[in-house]
N, C-alpha and C positions, 0 to 999 in steps of 0.2 A: 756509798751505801744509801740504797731509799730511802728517805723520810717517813717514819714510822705510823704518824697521821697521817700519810698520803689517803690513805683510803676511808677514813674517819668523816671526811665532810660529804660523803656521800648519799646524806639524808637530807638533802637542803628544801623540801617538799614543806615539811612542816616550819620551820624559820619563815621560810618564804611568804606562808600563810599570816604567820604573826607579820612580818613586816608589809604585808598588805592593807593590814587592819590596825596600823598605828593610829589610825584617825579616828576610830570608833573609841580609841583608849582613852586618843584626846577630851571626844566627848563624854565616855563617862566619869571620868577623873576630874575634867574641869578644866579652866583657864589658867588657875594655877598651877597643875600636872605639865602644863604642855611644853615649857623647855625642858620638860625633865625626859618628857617622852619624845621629844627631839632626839634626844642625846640618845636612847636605846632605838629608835630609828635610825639613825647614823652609824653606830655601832654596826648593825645587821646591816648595813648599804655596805660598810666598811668589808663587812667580814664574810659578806655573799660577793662582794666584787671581787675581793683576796683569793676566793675560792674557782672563781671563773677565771683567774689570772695563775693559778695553778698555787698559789705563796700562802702554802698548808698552815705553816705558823703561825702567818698574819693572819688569817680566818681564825683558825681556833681560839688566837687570843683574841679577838674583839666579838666574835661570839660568846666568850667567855665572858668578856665586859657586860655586851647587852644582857646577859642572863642575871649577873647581879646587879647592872641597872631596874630590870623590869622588878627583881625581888625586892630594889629598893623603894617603887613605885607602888609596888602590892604593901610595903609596911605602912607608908602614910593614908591607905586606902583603908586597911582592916591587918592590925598589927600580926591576928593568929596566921592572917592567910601569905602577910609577908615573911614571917618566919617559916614556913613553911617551904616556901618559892625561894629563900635564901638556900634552905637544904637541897634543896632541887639542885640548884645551880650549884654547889661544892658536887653536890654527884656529880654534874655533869662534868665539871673542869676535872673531877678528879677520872674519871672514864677515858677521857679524851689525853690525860696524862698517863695513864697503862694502857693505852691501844685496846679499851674495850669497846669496838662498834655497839654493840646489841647496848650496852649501857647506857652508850652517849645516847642513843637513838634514841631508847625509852624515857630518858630523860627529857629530853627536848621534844616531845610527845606530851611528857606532863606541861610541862614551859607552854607549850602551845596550846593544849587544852584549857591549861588553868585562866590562859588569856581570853577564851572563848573564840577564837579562830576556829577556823572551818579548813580543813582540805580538800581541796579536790583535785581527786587523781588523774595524770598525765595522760594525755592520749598518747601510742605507742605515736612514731614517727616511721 
């Protein structure tokens, strides 16, 4: 039987963008932010490589992780904006736990807005 998230990690555009710009996070967060934005760095290296390795699970879960890492990063920045990016992130785990693509996507749309990342879109190959 397929794996039900098989087709769930199919938005990796906007992640991608936020794990581009961990370093900008760095700096506006501080010296003191920056093991912590390691850890939701790693998380996304973690769960974008799991996803290019095909092992749906292990992506989802460690996406899952960075999403309530970065909400935990956004609470010690401005407590409203981290509570906020905590509900994001239960949407999102919880989307990704019912097989809702359009969910998850829009969620992790917010995730990656709210981080101030930029996308830009793929040229066709």
């Amino acid at each position: 039987m397929p794996d039900p998230h098989s087709r769930l990690i199919d938005f990796p555009e906007a992640l991608e963008a936020l794990f581009s710009r961990m370093g900008e996070l760095k700096i506006v967060l501080g010296p003191a932010a920056a093991p912590d934005v390691d850890r939701v760095e790693q998380a996304l290296r973690d769960g974008l490589a799991a996803r290019e390795r095909g092992d749906v699970g292990r992506a989802v879960e460690r996406i899952g992780q960075a999403m309530d890492l970065l909400a935990g990063l956004a609470t010690h920045a401005d407590p409203a904006e981290g509570a906020m990016m905590r509900a994001v992130a239960a949407q999102f785990k919880q989307a990704l736990a019912r097989g809702a693509l359009g969910d998850a996507r829009e969620t992790a749309e917010v995730m990656r807005a709210r981080s101030g990342s930029v996308v830009h879109p793929r040229k066709p190959r």
